[in-house]
LOGUKOL-433649 format. One record per residue (C-alpha): residue in three letters; x, y, z. Coordinates in steps of 0.05 Angstrom, whole numbers, padded with zeros to 5 digits, always signed. Example, Ala and Ser with C-alpha at 12.3 -4.5 7.8 and 13.67 -1.06 7.14 Angstrom:
// LOGUKOL-433649
Ala+00246-00090+00156 Ser+00273-00021+00143 
END
This chain:
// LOGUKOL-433649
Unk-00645+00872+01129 Unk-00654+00811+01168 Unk-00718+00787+01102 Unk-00648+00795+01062 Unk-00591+00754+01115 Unk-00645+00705+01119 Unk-00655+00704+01041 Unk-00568+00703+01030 Unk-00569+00632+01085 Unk-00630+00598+01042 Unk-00583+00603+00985 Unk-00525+00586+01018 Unk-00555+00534+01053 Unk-00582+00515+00980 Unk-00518+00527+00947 Unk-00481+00484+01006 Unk-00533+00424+00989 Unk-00534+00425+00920 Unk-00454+00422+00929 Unk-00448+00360+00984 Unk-00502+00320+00943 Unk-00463+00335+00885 Unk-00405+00310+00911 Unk-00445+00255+00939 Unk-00469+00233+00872 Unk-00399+00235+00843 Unk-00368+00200+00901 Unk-00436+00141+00883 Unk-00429+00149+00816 Unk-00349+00136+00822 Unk-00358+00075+00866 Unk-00407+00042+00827 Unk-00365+00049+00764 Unk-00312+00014+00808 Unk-00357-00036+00838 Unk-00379-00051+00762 Unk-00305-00068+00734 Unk-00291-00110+00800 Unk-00364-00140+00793 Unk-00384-00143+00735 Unk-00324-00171+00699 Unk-00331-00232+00662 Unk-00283-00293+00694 Unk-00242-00299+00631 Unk-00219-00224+00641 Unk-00173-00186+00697 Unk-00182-00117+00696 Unk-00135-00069+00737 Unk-00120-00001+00742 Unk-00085+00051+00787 Unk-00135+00107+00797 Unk-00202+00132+00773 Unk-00216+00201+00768 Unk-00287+00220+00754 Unk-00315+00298+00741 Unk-00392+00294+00733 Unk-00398+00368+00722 Unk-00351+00372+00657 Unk-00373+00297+00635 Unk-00303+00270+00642 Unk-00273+00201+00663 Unk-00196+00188+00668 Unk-00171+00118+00686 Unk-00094+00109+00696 Unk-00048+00051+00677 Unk-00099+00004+00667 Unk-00080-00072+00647 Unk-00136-00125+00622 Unk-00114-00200+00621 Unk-00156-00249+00577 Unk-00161-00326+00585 Unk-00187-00381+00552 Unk-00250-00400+00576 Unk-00240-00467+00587 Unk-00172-00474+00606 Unk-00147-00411+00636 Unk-00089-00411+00606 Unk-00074-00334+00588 Unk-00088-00315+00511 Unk-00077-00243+00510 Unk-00054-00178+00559 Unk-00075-00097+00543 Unk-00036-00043+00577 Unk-00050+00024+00560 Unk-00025+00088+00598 Unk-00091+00117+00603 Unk-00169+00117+00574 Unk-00199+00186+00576 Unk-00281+00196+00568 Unk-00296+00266+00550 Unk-00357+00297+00554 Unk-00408+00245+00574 Unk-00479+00264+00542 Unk-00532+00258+00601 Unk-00585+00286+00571 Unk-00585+00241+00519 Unk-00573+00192+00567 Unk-00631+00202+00599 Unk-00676+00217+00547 Unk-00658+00180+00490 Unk-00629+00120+00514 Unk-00572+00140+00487 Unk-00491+00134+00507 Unk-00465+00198+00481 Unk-00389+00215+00483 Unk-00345+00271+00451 Unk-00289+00239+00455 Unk-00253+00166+00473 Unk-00183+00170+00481 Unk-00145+00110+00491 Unk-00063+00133+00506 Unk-00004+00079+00486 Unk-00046+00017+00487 Unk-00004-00043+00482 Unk-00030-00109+00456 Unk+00004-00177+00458 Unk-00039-00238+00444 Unk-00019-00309+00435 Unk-00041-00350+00387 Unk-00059-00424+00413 Unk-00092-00486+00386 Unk-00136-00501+00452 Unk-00197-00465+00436 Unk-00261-00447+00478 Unk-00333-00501+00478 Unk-00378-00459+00429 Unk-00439-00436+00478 Unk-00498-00425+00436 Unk-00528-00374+00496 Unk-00458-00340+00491 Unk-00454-00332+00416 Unk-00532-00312+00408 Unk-00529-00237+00387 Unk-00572-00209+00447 Unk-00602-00139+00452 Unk-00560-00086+00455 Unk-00581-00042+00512 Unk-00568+00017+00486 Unk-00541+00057+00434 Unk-00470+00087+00431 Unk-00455+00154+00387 Unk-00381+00170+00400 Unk-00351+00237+00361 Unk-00289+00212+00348 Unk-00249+00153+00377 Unk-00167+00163+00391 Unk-00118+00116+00397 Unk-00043+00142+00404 Unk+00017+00107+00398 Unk-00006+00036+00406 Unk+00026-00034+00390 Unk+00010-00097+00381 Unk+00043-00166+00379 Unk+00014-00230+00362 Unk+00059-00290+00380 Unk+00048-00367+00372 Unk+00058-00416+00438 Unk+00137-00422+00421 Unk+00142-00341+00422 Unk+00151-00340+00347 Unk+00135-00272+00331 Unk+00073-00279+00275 Unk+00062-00206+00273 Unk+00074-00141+00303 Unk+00059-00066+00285 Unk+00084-00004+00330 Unk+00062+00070+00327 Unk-00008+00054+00313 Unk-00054+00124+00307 Unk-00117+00118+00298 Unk-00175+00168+00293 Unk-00254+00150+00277 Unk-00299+00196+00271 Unk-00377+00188+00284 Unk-00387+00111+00308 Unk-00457+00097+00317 Unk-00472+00027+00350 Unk-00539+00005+00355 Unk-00580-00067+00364 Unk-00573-00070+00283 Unk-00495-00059+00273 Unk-00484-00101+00320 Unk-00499-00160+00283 Unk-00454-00141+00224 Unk-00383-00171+00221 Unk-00357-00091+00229 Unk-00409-00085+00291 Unk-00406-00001+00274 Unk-00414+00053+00233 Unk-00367+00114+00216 Unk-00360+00178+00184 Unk-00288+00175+00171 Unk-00224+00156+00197 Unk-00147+00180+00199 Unk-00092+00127+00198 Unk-00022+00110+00210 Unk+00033+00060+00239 Unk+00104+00045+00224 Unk+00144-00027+00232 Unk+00090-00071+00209 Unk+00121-00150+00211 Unk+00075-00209+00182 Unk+00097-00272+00181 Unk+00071-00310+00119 Unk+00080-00376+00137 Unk+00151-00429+00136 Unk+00181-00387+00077 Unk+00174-00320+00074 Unk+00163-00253+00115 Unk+00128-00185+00102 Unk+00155-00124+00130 Unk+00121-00045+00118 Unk+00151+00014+00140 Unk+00092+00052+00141 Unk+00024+00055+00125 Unk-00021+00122+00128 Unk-00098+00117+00105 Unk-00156+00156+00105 Unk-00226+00151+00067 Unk-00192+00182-00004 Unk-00126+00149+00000 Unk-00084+00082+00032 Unk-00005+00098+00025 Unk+00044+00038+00035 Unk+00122+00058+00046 Unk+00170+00002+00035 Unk+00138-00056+00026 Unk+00196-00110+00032 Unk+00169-00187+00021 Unk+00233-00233+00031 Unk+00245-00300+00034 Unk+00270-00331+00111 Unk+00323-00366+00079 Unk+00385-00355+00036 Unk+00382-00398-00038 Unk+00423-00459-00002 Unk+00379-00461+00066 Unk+00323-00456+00021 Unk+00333-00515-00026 Unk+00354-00548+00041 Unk+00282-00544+00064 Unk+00251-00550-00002 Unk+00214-00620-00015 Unk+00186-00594-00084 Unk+00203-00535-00128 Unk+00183-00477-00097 Unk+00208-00397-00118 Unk+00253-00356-00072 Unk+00219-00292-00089 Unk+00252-00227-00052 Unk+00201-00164-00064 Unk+00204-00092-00056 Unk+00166-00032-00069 Unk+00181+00035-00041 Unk+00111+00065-00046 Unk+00037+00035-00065 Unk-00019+00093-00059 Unk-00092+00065-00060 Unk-00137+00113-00075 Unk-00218+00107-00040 Unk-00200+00037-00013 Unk-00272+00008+00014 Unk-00277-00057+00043 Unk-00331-00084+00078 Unk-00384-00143+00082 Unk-00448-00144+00047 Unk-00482-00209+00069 Unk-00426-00240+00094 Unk-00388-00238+00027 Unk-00325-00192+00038 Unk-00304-00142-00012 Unk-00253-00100-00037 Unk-00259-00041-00082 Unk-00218+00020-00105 Unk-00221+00058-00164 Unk-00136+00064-00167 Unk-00082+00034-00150 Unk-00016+00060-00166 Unk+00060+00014-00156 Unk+00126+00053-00166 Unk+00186+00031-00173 Unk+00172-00043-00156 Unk+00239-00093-00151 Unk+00217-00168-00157 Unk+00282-00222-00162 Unk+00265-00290-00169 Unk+00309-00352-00157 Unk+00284-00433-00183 Unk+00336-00483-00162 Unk+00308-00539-00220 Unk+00357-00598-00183 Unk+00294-00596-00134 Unk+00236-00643-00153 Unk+00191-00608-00194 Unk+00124-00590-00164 Unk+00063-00624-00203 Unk+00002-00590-00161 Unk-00050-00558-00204 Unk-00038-00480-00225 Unk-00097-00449-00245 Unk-00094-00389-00298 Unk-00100-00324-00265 Unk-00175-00323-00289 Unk-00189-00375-00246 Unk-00153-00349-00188 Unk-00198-00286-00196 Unk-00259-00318-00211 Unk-00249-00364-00146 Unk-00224-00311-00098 Unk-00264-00306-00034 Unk-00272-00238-00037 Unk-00308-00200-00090 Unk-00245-00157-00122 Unk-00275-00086-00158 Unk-00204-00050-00174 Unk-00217-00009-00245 Unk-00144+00006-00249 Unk-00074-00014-00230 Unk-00007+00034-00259 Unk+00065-00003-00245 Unk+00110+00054-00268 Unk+00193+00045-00268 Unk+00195-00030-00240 Unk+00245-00091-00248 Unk+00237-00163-00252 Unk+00298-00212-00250 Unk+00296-00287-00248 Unk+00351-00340-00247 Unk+00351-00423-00249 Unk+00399-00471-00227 Unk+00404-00526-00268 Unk+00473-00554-00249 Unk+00517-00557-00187 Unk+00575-00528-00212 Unk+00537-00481-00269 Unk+00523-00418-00238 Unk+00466-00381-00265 Unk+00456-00324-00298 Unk+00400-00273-00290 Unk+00343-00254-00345 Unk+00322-00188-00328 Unk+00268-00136-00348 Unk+00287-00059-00330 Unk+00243+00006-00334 Unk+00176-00040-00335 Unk+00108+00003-00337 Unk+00042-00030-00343 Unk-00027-00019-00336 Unk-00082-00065-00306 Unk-00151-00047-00321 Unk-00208-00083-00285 Unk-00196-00132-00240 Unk-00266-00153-00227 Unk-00301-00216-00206 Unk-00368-00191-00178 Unk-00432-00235-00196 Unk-00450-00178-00249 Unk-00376-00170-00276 Unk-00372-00166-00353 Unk-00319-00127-00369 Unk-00251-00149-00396 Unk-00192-00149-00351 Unk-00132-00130-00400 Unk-00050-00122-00384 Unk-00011-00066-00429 Unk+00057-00070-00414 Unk+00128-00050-00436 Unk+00198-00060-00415 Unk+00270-00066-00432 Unk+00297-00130-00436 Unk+00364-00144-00410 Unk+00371-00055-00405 Unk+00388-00068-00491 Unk+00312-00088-00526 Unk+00241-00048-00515 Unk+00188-00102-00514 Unk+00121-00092-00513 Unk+00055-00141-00489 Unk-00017-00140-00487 Unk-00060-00185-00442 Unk-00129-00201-00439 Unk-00184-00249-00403 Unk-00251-00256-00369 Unk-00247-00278-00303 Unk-00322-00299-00303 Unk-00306-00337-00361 Unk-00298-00415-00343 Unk-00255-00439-00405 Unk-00208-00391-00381 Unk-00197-00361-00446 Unk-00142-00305-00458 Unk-00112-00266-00516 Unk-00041-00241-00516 Unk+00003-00210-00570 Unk+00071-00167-00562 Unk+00128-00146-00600 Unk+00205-00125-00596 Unk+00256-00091-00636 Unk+00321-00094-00648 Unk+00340-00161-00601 Unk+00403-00150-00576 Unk+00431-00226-00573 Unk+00502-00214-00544 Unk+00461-00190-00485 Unk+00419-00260-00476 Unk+00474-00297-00483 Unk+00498-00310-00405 Unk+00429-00324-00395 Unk+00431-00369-00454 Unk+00492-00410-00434 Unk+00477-00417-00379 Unk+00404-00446-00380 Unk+00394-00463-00458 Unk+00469-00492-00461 Unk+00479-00448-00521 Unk+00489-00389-00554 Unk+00465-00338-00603 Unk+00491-00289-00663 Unk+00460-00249-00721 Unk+00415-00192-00722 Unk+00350-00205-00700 Unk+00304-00133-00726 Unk+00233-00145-00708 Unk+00182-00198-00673 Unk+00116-00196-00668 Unk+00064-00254-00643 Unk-00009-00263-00622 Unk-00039-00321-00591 Unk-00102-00343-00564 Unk-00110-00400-00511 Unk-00150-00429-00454 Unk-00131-00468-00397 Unk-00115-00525-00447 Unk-00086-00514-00513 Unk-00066-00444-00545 Unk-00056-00425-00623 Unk-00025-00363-00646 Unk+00026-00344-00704 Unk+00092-00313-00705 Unk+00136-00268-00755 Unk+00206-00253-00754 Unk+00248-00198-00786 Unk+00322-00226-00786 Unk+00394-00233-00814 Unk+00441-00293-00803 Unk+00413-00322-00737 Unk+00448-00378-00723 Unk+00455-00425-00650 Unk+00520-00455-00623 Unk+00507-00514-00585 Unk+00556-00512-00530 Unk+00597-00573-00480 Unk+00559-00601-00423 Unk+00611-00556-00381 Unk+00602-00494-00419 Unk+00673-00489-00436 Unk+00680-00493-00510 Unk+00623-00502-00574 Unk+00605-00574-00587 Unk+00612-00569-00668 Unk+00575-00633-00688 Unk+00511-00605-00654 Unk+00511-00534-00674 Unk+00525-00553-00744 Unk+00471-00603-00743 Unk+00419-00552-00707 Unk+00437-00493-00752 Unk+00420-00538-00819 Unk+00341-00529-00797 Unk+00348-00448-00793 Unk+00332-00410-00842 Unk+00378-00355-00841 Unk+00329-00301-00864 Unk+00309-00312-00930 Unk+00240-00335-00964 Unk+00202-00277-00934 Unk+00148-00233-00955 Unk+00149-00166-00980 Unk+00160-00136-00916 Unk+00212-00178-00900 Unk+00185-00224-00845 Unk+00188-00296-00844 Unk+00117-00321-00818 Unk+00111-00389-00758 Unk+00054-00421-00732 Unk+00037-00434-00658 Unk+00010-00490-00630 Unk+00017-00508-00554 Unk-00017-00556-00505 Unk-00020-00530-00436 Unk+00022-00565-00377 Unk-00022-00558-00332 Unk+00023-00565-00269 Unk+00067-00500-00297 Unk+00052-00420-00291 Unk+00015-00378-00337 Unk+00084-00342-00357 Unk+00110-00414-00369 Unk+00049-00430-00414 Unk+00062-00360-00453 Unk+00139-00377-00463 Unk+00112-00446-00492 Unk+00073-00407-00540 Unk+00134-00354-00564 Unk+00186-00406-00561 Unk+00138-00452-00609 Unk+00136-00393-00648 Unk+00211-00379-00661 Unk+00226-00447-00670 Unk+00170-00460-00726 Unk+00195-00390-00757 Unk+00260-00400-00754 Unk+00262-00478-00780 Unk+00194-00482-00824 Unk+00183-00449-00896 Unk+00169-00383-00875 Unk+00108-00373-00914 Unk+00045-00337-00887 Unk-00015-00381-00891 Unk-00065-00349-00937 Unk-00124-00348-00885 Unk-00079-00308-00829 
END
């Protein structure tokens, strides 16, 4: 009896040591995880928080309301401030710890972070010790990383609001860091990854403004709701601030889905790649005010813009299903213009590709109705890798309804159209300086009235003039058409789409005014 008392006190005793050195160690263990933050902390950074709780035996760390301040090295001054509710460690992986030299964690939670960072011009001395890569003393494996419900706003020094997104979930799942990833510009490694925010806001500069209403991703597909790019100012504000020509472009799309969206670096070079990308229901409205001096920089064909990009771009497909595109000039004070305006446009992009062993064809099928009245139908094609910047492009329409172009007409041609215009077809072939193509016409009695500078009436001396040089539908082929010729030299300081109506207004004019006659070798 008293072999078995004296047995029962060893393993109290035992029980009662193992406890108080356990709490020992946690109480240690606790304090120099406190010591470390208060210590340890670099001078640009302020770290606070309003309680630690520590649990060695489960492997669990909860810190409360903690807020981290970041300055600028050199002159203090305060860049950037995190607040989160609360940063939960679960199930710390001693063993591994110990044995592998390894930080293992189940889980990193990080509750209602909130980020707001100003962007300043003062920046910090480079310090070639500081930006060395140095060893990574150990390696990280965390199961999956959380983030709930954070924000973040990014400001300039006059509070201008540059960018901002709220509701930010986040989930990654198997980060690895190690000495190697480290190095990379994404310094880890994951499995996969679960995202989504609402009320994204990116400022894109003095004239216009991006706004999302939410995004959700994960590894097999990116989904974009109400993507709204607008102009910051109305059409007279604008051509206020305007010193050149410049668009007032107002874009929305309800929903974008991007299917297996990678991006990533591979030496440095970023790129971009998806096997789908799919547009619905797109709304684009365009505005030109043409009193403001025209703007004579450089625009390179969309070839070049590809071929020059500085990422590499793999996308083998793009569908634009149900969209609209309007655009409107203002050529005259007191002329208000009228809108040209393509409804119920679907296209398809296929290959849009400008890595180093690109070869295939990037080509544009699309059809629309112009003005809701007249189906029309174009084909696009290039190489970006090509450095002529060569393209193709034919289309076609039927049935033109003219009454329907005619606001558009008077208002921007200073003239307007009758007759029955059947069929159009043309083909053309260009680079980035001259284009050839040919045009034919199916047609009845198309004649132009030329109208008064103020719109008001037809100015008779010019229209009859003009409509002695149309042909009103006669001398044709078998078919019926009456055959043009295109020839266009590129202005180099106007759009592709400018360049192409060169080409099909060259085309109807050399139809419609020359002898009609297909050349024997087309």
């Amino acid at each position: 009896m008293a072999r078995k008392n004296k047995t029962l006190k060893l393993i109290a005793l035992a029980v009662s040591v193992f406890f108080i050195l356990f709490i020992t160690l946690q109480w240690v263990v606790k304090k120099r995880i406190e010591n470390f933050i208060d210590k340890k902390t670099p001078s640009h950074l302020q770290i606070s928080y309003t309680n630690l709780r520590l649990n060695l035996a489960s492997g669990n760390l909860v810190v409360d309301s903690i807020k981290v301040a970041f300055f600028n090295r050199d002159s203090l001054a305060k860049q950037a401030e995190l607040k989160l509710d609360q940063l939960t460690v679960k199930d710390i992986g001693y063993f591994n710890l110990l044995l592998d030299n390894t930080i293992s964690l189940q889980q990193l939670i990080v509750n209602k972070p909130r980020l707001k960072f100003e962007v300043s011009k003062e920046t910090s001395r480079s310090n070639s010790e500081e930006q060395q890569t140095k060893p990574f003393p150990k390696n990280i494996n965390i199961s999956e990383l959380k983030i709930v419900d954070g924000t973040i706003e990014i400001k300039n020094s006059t509070t201008q609001n540059l960018a901002s997104v709220k509701k930010l979930n986040l989930s990654l799942k198997k980060i690895v860091i190690t000495t190697e990833t480290i190095k990379n510009k994404i310094p880890f490694t994951y499995a996969n990854y679960e995202l989504s925010t609402k009320n994204l806001l990116l400022d894109l500069g003095r004239f216009e403004q991006l706004k999302i209403g939410s995004i959700t991703a994960t590894k097999e597909e990116l989904a974009i709701y109400d993507f709204n790019l607008k102009s910051k100012y109305t059409r007279e504000e604008l051509t206020k601030n305007l010193f050149t020509e410049r668009d007032q472009v107002n874009l929305t799309i309800p929903k974008t889905t991007v299917k297996k969206l990678r991006i990533g670096f591979v030496e440095d070079q970023l790129f971009i790649k998806s096997p789908k990308i799919k547009i619905n229901t797109p709304r684009i409205e365009i505005y030109r005010d043409k009193r403001v001096k025209d703007d004579l920089s450089y625009k390179p064909l969309y070839s070049q813009l590809l071929r020059t990009a500085t990422a590499n771009i793999n996308i083998t497909e793009v569908k634009l299903t149900d969209g609209y595109v309007s655009y409107e000039e203002r050529l005259e004070t007191n002329i208000d213009p009228e809108k040209l305006f393509f409804s119920k446009l679907n296209a398809t992009i296929d290959q849009i590709n400008n890595t180093p062993l690109a070869k295939e064809k990037t080509s544009i099928k699309a059809e629309t109705m112009v003005m809701n009245k007249t189906p029309l139908h174009l084909n696009w094609s290039f190489y970006a890798s090509d450095v002529s910047d060569s393209f193709t492009a034919s289309g076609n329409f039927k049935n033109l309804n003219i009454v329907s172009l005619n606001p558009f007409l008077k208002s921007n041609l200073r003239a307007q159209a009758e007759g029955d215009m059947h069929t159009m077809y043309f083909t053309i072939s260009g680079n980035r300086i001259k284009s050839t193509g040919n045009m034919k016409m199916k047609y009845d009695n198309f004649k132009f009235r030329i109208l008064k500078k103020d719109r008001l009436g037809v100015n008779k001396l010019l229209t009859k003039i003009g409509n002695i040089f149309i042909n009103d539908g006669s001398a044709t082929d078998d078919e019926g058409y009456r055959h043009g010729a295109i020839e266009v030299d590129r202005d180099p300081t106007k759009s592709f789409f400018n360049y192409l109506w060169l080409n099909v207004k060259e085309g109807m004019l050399n139809t419609l005014t020359g002898k009609g006659v297909k050349k024997k070798d087309e």
